[in-house]
C-alpha positions as CSV (number, residue, x, y, z in Angstrom):
1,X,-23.5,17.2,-12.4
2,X,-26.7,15.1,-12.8
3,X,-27.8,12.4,-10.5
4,X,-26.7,9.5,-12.3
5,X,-23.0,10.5,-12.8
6,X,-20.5,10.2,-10.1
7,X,-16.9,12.2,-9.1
8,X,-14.3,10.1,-7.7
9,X,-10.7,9.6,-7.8
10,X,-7.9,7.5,-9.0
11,X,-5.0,7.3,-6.9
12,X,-1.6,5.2,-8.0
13,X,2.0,6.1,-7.6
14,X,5.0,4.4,-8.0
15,X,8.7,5.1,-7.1
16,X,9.1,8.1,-8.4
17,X,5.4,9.9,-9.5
18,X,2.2,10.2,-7.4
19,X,-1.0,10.1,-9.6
20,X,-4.5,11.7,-8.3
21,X,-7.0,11.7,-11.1
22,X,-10.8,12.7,-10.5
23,X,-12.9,10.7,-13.2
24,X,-16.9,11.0,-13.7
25,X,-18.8,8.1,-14.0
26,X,-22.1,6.1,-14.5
27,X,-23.8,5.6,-11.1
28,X,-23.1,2.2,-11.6
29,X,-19.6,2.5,-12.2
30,X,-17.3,-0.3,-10.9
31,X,-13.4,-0.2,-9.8
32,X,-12.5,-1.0,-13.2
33,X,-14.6,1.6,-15.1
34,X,-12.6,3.9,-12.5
35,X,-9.0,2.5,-13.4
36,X,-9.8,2.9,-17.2
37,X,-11.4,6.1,-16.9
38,X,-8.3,7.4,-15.6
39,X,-5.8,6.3,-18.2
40,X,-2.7,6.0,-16.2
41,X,0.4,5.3,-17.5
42,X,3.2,3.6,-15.9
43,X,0.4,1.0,-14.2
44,X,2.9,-2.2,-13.8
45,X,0.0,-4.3,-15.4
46,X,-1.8,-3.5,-19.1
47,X,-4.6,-5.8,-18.1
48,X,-6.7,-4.9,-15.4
49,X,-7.5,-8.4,-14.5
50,X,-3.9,-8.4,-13.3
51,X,-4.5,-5.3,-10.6
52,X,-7.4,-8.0,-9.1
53,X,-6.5,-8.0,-4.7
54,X,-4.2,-5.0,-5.8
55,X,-6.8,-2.4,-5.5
56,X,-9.1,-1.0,-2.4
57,X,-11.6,2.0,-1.6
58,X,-10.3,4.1,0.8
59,X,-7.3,2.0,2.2
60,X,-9.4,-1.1,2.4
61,X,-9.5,-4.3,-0.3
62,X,-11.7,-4.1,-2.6
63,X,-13.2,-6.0,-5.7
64,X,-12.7,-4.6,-9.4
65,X,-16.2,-5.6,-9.6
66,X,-17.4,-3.4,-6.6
67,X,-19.3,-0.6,-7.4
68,X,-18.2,3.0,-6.1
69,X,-20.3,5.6,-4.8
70,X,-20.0,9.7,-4.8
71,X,-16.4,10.6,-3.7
72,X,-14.6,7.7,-2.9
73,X,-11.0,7.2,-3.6
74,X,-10.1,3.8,-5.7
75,X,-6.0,3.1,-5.2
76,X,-4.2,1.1,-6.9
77,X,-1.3,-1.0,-4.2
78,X,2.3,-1.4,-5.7
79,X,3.5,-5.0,-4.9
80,X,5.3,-5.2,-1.8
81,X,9.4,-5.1,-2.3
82,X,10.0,-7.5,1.0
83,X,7.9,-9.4,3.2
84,X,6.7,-7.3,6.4
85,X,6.8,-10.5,8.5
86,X,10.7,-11.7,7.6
87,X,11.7,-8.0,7.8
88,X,10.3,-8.2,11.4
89,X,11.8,-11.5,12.7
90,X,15.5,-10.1,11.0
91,X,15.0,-7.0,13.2
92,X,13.4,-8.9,16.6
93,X,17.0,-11.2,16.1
94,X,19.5,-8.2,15.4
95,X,17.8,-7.2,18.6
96,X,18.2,-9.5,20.7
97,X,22.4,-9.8,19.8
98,X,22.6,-6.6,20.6
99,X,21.0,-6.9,24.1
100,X,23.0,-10.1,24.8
101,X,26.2,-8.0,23.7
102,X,25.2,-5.1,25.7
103,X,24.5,-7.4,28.5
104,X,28.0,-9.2,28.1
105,X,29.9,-5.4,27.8
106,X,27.9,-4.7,31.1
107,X,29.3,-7.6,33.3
108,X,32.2,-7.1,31.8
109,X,32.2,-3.3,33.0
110,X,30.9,-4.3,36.1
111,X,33.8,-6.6,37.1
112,X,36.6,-4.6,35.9
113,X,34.8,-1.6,38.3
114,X,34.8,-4.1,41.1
115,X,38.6,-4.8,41.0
């Protein structure tokens, strides 16, 4: 490989399909040279524009305009299905019913033993 090509890799998947695709490119090449070097089908968006705060290098955000250097890994992020932070407060509140039943079924334990 000459100096002013690159190897990295494309990764994407979806619900069903994981894709890992190694693409060479300019040393200058940018995020979206990657993406459209790789040719994946089944990407949710035809225009790349579209994938812009969807992507990273290496599991952190990135720019489509960011250039990539030998070896890194661009992915591509699938929308999320639910929100992390409501998923969280539904499970903090099933929680705490349970410990206040638990709590109630306890006592109640407690007296019946006492009698």
């Amino acid at each position: 490989m000459s100096a002013s090509l690159i190897q990295v890799e494309v990764a994407y998947a979806n619900a069903t399909r994981q894709w890992l695709i190694s693409v060479t490119l300019p040393n200058s090449g940018t995020v979206t040279d990657a993406i459209a070097a790789a040719h994946l089908k089944g990407l949710p968006a035809q225009d790349l524009a579209a994938l812009e705060g969807n992507v990273g290098i290496f599991a952190r955000s990135c720019q489509l305009n960011d250039v990539l250097k030998q070896g890194d890994r661009v992915e591509i992020y699938r929308p999320l299905i639910a929100d992390p932070m409501a998923q969280r407060r539904n499970r903090a509140v099933v929680s705490k019913k349970l410990l206040v039943k638990n709590a109630a079924i306890n006592k109640a334990a407690a007296k019946k033993a006492a009698l």
